[in-house]
C-alpha positions in Angstrom: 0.0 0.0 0.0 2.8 2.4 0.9 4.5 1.7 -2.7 1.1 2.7 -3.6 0.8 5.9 -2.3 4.3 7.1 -2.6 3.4 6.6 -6.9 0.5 8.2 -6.3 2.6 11.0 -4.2 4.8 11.2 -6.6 2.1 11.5 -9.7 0.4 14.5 -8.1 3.4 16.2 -7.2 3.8 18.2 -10.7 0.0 19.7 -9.7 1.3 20.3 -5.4 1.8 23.9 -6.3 -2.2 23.9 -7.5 -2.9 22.0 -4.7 -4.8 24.2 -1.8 -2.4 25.1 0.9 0.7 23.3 -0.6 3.4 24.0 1.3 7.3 25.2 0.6 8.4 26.7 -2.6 10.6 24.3 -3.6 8.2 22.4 -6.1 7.3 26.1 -7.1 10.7 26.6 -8.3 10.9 22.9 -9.6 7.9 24.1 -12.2 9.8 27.1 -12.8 12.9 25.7 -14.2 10.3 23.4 -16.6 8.7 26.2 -18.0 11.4 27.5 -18.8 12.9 24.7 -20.1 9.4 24.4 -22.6 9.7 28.4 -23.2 13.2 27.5 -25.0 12.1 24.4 -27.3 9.3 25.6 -29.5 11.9 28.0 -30.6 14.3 25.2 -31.8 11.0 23.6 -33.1 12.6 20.3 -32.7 9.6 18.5 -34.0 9.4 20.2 -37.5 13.1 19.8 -38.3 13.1 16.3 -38.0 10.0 15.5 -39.7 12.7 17.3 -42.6 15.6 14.8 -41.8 13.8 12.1 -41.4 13.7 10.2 -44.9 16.1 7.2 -44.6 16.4 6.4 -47.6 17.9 9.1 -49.4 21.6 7.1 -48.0 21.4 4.8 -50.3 19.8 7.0 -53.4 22.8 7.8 -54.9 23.9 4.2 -55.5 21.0 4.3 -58.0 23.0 4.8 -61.8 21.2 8.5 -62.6 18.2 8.8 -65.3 18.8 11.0 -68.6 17.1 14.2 -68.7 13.8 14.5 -70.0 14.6 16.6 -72.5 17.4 14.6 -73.7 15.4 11.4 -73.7 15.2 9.1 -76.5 12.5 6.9 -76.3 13.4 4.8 -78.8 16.2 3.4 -76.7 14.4 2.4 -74.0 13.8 -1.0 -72.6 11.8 -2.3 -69.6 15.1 -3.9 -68.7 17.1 -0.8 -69.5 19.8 -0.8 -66.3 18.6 2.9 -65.7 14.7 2.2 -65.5 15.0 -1.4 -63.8 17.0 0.3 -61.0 14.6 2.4 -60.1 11.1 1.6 -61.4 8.6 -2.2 -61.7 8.5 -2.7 -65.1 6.4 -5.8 -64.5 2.9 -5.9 -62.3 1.4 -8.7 -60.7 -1.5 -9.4 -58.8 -2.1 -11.6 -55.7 -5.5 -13.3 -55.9 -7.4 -16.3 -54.2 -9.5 -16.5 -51.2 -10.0 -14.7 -48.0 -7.1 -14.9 -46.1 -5.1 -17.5 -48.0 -1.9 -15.3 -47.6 -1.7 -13.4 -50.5 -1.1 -10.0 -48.0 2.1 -12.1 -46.3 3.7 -13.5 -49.1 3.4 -9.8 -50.9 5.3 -8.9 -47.2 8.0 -12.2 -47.4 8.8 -11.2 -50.9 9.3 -7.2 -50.8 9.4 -7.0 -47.0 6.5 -4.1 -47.3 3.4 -4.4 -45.7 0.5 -3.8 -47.8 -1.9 -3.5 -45.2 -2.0 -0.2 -44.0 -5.5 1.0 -42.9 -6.8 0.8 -39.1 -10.0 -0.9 -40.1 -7.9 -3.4 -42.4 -5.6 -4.0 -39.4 -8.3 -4.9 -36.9 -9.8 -6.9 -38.8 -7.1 -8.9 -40.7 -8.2 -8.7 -44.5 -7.3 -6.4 -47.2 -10.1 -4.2 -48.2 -7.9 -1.8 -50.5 -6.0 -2.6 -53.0 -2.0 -3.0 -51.6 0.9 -2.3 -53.5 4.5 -3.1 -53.0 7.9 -3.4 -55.2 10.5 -5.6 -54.9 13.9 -5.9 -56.7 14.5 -9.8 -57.8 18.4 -10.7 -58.2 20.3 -13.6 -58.9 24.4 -14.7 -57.4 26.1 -14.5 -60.6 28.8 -17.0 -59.2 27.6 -20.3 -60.7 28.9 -22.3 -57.8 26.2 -20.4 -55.8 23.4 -22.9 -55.3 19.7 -22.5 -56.7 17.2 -21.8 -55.7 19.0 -20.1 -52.9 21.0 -17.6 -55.7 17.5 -15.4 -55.8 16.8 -13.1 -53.8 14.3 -10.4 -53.2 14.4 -7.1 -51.6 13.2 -3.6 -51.1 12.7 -1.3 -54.1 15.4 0.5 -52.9 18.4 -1.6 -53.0 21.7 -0.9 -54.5 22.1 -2.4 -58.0 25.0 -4.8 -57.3 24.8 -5.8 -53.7 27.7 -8.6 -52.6 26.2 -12.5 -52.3 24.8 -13.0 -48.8 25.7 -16.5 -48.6 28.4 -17.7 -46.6 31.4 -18.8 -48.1 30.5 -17.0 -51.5 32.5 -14.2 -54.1 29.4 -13.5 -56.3 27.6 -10.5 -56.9 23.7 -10.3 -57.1 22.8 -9.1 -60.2 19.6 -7.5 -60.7 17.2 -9.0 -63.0 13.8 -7.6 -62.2 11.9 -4.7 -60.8 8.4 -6.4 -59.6 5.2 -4.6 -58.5 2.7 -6.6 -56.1 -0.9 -5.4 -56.5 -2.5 -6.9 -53.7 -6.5 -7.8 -54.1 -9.1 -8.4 -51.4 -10.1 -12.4 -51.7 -13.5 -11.2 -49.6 -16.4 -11.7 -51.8 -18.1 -8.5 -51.2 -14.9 -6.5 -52.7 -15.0 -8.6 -55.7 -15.2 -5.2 -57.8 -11.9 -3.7 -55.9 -10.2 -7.1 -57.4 -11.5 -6.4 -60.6 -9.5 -2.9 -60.9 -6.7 -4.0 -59.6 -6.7 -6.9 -62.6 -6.9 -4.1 -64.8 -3.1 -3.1 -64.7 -2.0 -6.7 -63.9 0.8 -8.4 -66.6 1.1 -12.0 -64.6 -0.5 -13.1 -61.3 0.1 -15.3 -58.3 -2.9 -17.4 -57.3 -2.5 -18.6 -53.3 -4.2 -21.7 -52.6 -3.8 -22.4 -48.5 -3.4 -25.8 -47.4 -5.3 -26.0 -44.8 -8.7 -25.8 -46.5 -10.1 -28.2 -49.4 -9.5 -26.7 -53.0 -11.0 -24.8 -54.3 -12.8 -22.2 -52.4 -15.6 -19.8 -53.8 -13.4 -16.6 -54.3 -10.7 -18.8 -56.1 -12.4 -19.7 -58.8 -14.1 -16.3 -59.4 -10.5 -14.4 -59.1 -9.5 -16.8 -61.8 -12.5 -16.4 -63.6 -11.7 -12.9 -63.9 -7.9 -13.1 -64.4 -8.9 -15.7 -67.6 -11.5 -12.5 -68.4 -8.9 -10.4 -68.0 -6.8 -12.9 -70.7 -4.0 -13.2 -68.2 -2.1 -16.4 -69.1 1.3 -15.8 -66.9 -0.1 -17.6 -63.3 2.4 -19.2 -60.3 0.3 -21.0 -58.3 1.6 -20.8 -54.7 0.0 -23.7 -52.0 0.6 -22.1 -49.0 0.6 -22.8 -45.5 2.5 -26.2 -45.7 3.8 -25.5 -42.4 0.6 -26.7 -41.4 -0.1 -29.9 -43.4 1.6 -33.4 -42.9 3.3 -34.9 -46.0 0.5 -37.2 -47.0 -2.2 -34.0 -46.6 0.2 -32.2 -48.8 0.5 -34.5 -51.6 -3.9 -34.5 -51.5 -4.2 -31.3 -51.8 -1.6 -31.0 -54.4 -3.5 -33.8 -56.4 -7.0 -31.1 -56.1 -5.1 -28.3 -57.0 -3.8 -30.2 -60.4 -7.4 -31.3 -60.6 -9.3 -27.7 -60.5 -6.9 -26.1 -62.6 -7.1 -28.9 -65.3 -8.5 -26.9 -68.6 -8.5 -23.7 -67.2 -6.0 -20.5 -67.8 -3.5 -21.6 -65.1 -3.9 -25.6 -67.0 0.3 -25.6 -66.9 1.5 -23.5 -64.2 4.0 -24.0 -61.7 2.9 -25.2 -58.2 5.0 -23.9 -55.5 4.5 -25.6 -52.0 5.4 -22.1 -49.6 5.1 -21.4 -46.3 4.2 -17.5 -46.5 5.1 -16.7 -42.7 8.1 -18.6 -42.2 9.6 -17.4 -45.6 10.2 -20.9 -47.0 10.5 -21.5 -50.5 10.4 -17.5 -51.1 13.8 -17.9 -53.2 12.3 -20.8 -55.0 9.4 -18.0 -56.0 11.4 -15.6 -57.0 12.9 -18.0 -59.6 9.9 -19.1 -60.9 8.9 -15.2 -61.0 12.2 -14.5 -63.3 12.0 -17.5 -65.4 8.1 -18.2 -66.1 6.8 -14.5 -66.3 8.2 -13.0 -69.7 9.0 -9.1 -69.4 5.5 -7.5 -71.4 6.3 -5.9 -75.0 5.9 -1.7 -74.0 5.3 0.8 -76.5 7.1 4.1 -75.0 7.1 5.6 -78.4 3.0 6.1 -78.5 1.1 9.0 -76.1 1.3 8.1 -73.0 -1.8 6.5 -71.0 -2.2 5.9 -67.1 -5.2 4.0 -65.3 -5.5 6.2 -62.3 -6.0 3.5 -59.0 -5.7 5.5 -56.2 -5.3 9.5 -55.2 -4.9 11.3 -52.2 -3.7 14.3 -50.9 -0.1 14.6 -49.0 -0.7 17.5 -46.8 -0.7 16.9 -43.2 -3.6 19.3 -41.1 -2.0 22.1 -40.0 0.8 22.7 -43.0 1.8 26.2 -43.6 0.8 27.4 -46.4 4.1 27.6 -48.2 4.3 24.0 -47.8 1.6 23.0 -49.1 1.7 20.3 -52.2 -0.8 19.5 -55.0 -2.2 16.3 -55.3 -1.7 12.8 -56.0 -2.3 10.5 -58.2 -0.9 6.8 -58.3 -1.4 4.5 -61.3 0.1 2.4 -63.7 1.3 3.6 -67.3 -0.1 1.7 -70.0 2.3 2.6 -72.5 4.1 5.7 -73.8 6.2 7.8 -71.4 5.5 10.3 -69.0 8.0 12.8 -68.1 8.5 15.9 -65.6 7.1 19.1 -66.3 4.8 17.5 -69.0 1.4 19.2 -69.0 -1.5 16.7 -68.5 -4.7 16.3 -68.8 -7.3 14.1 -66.2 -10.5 12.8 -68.0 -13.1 12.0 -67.1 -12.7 15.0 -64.5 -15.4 16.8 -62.9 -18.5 15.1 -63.6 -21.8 17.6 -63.0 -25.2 17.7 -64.1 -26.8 20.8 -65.7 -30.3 22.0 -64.9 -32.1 19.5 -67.7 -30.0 16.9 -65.5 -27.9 16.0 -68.5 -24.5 14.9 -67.4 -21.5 17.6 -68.2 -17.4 16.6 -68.0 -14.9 19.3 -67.3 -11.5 17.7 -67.5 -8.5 18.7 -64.8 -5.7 19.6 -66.4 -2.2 20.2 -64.0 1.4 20.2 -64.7 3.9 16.6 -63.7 6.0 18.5 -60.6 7.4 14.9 -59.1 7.5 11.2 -60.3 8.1 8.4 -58.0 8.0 4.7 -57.5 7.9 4.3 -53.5 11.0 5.9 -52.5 12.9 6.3 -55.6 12.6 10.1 -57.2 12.3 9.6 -61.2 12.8 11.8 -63.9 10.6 9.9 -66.4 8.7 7.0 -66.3 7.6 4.4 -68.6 5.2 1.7 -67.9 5.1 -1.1 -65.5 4.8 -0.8 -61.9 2.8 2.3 -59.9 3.7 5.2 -60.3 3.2 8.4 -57.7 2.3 11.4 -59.8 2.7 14.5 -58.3 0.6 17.5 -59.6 -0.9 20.6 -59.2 -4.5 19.8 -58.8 -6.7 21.1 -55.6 -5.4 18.3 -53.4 -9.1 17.9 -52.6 -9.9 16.7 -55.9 -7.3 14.1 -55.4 -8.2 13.1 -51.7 -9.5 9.9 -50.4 -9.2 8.1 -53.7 -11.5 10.5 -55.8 -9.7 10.2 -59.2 -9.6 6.8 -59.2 -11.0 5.0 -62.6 -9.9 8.2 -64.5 -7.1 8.2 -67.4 -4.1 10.4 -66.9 -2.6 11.8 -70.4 -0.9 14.4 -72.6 -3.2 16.9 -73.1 -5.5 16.6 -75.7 -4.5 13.5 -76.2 -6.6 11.1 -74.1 -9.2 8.6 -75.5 -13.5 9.6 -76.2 -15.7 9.6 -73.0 -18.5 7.4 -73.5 -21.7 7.6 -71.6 -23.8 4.9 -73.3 -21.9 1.7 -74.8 -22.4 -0.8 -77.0 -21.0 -3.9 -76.1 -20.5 -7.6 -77.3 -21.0 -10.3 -74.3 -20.1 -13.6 -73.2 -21.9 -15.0 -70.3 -20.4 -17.8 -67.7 -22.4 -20.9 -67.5 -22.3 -21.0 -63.6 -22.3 -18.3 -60.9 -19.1 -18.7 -59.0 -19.1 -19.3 -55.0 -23.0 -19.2 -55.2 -24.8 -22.2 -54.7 -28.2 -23.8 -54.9 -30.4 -25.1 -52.4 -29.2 -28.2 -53.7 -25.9 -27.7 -53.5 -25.4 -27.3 -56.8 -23.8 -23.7 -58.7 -26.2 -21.5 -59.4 -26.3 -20.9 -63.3 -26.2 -17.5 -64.8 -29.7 -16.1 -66.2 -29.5 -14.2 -69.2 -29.1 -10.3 -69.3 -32.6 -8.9 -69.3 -33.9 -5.2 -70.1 -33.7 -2.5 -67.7 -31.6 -4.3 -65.2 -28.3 -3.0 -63.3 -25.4 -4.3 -63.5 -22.0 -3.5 -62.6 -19.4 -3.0 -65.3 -15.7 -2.6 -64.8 -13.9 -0.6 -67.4 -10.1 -0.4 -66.8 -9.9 0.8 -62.9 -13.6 2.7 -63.3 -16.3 0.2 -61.9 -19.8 2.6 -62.7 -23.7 1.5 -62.8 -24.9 -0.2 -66.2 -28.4 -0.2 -67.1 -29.3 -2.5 -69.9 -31.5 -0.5 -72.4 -31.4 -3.1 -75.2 -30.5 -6.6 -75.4 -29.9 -9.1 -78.4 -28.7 -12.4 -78.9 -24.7 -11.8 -77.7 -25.2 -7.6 -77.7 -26.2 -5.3 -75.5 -26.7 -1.6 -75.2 -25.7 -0.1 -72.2 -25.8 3.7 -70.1 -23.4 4.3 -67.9 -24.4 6.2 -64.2 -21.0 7.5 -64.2 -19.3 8.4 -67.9 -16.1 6.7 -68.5 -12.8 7.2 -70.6 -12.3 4.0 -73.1 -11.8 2.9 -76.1 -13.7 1.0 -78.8 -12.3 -2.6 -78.5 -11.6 -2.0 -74.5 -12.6 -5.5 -72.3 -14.7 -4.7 -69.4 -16.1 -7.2 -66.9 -19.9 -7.3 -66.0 -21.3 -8.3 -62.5 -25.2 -8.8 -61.3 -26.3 -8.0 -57.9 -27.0 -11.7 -56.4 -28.2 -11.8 -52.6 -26.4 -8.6 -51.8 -23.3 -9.1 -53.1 -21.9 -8.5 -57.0 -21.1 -11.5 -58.6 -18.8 -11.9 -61.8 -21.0 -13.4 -64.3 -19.3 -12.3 -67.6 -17.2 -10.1 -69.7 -17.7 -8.0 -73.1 -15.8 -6.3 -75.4 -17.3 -2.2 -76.6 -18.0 -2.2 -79.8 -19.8 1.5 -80.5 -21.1 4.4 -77.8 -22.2 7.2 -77.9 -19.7 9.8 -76.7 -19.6 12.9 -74.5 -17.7 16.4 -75.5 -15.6 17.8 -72.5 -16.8 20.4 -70.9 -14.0 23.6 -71.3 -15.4 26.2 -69.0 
């Protein structure tokens, strides 16, 4: 009890002078040296300058071989394996699908060592619900003693090009060989439509099977439903969790896996056996990564296009005014290059609605005042992995995701808005993770007049109302107006017991398009 109270003394002795009737002066002058003391640090102000100091990473920044200036940029001579680009930007995206919580968060974390979850209500509950993103450099010892798969190795985006062999014993250099970004889908049902923009930008994917539970579960065979929609061929299938499997349960549930995939997109892919949270096998991944995923052809020579995912605004509350930045917006370039300094243009941009209630597009156009790909500052950059594109614009245009679905381009150079389309369709035979009473999957009906569905168009996922329906066509108006082009693939979804379900894909043939607004 004493201990007790002499804390408790000692707690309240900061507030004895406030006390009635304390006695002595002592503590008096005690809380006069303090004050003084906190009358002389806001003048330093401590706090500010090392918020300043604080990036890290600008240590090992210089290691990086420098970019050309813009202005002295060829294009023509650019590669996505280019030494200069590779060092500093993903050339190559790819997505983590499969179920709810398979581990397709922690094998995104084992392999670039960044965690994609970020958000407090992600945290709590233990699920993605935004897209993630992460890069990672892939090298490989070039000492040929060194053994594989243990001579690949993965690290932060912001690792020296030539870093010395870790193993013991060993002379060789890592070399680098790729520049990977992970896009990092929610496998919960209900974000099905996040999943589907993040395929959008997606060159290869890794599909994450766990162990632990029978093969395959609902949202694995709609994510590779929609990675087959999405025609991605390049797949690593990853059976994870065999930490927690005995041999004999290991070599079953291999045998499923071989069976599901059978005739489907991912028919001949690899099947790595991982353990996700204990890192095993990673190097074994990053090899298959490197020699199964083929670099994409890029075109930097044509105008250059980004799919806008996410935006948001830097500032912290309370920034001086001076400080204060433009906003955001992070995306992946389709092709062409963008550069610093180029002047761009944001369609579809401020969408109204004019007193007949017709809808009305005013496009945002800004300058490019910073490029970069996590850490690393770039010049240019070409397409592959996210890109962080400072601007110009209000940042609360940008905040809180708001650009995302729109196309980022040269100005006036950006593809039609289209607020009606018409599309060509191809319906699945069975819904996906829904089943009948019966137990059986629930087939699909057939697309019927005036109903809603979802549609996906690149990253945009907007309202469809069916206003005309044929044999394989369909003529469709947009609630929100999108930026697209004539040939584009878009996925369509139907509301099914409160949840949108993937139940097809089509290709825009026609539409009717909408003239930007210029005032």
């Amino acid at each position: 009890m004493a201990a007790n109270g002499d804390r408790y003394g000692n707690d309240a002795e900061s507030d004895s002078d406030s006390a009635p009737g304390s006695p002595g002066l002592e503590p008096q002058n005690d809380f006069d040296d303090h004050v003084e003391e906190l009358e002389e640090k806001p003048i330093k102000s401590a706090l500010k300058k090392s918020t300043h100091k604080e990036p890290a990473p600008t240590i090992i920044r210089p290691t990086l071989p420098p970019q050309t200036e813009p202005k002295d940029l060829d294009v023509k001579s650019l590669t996505p394996l280019t030494p200069e680009i590779i060092a500093r930007q993903a050339t190559i995206n790819i997505g983590t699908i499969g179920h709810v919580a398979h581990g397709k968060s922690t094998v995104v974390k084992a392999i670039s060592g960044v965690q994609t979850v970020r958000f407090k209500n992600e945290l709590e509950r233990n699920i993605t619900i935004k897209l993630g993103y992460a890069n990672a450099k892939i090298y490989k010892c070039d000492n040929e003693e060194c053994p594989r798969p243990g001579c690949f190795r993965s690290y932060k985006s912001e690792k020296e090009v030539d870093p010395p062999c870790e193993r013991e014993g060993c002379s060789g250099t890592y070399r680098l060989l790729r520049h990977v970004s992970f896009v990092d889908c929610p496998g919960h049902d209900i974000l099905m439509s996040t999943m589907l923009s993040g395929a959008a930008v997606m060159d290869a994917a890794l599909l994450l099977i766990a162990g632990n539970e029978t093969c395959p579960q609902p949202q694995t065979s709609e994510h590779l439903a929609a990675i087959e929609i999405m025609k991605l061929d390049k797949i690593i299938i990853l059976q994870n969790k065999v930490d927690l499997m005995r041999e004999e349960g290991a070599s079953a549930h291999y045998a499923d896996i071989l069976k599901f995939i059978r005739g489907t997109v991912a028919g001949g892919a690899p099947i790595i056996p991982i353990s996700a949270q204990l890192k095993f096998n990673i190097d074994a991944v990053n090899e298959a990564i490197v020699n199964t995923i083929p670099v994409p052809p890029r075109d930097f020579s044509m105008d250059p296009q980004m799919i806008v995912i996410r935006s948001f605004d830097v500032n912290k509350p309370g920034a001086e005014i001076e400080e204060l930045k433009g906003g955001v917006a992070g995306g992946s370039i389709l092709h062409g290059v963008v550069k610093l300094g180029d002047e761009i243009e944001i369609r579809p941009g401020i969408v109204t609605r004019d007193e007949k209630g017709a809808i009305k597009c005013t496009p945002i156009f800004s300058r490019i005042v910073t490029l970069n790909s996590e850490n690393n500052e770039l010049k240019y950059a070409v397409p592959g992995g996210l890109i962080g594109v400072g601007t110009r614009i209000d940042p609360t245009l940008c905040r809180a995701d708001r650009l995302v679905g729109f196309v980022l381009g040269l100005k006036g150079r950006l593809p039609d808005i289209y607020v009606e389309i018409e599309v060509n369709y191809y319906l699945l035979r069975r819904l996906l993770g829904v089943k009948t009473a019966d137990g059986k999957q629930a087939k699909v009906a057939k697309l019927a007049k005036n109903e809603v569905l979802m549609v996906n168009i690149g990253s945009t996922a907007t309202g469809a109302k069916v206003v005309a329906v044929k044999q394989d066509a369909a003529k469709l108006v947009l609630t929100s107006p999108a930026c697209t082009n004539v040939g584009e693939k878009v996925a369509l979804s139907r509301r099914i017991e409160k949840h949108w379900r993937l139940i097809g894909w089509a290709t825009i043939a026609n539409g009717v398009t909408l003239d930007p607004s210029t005032s």
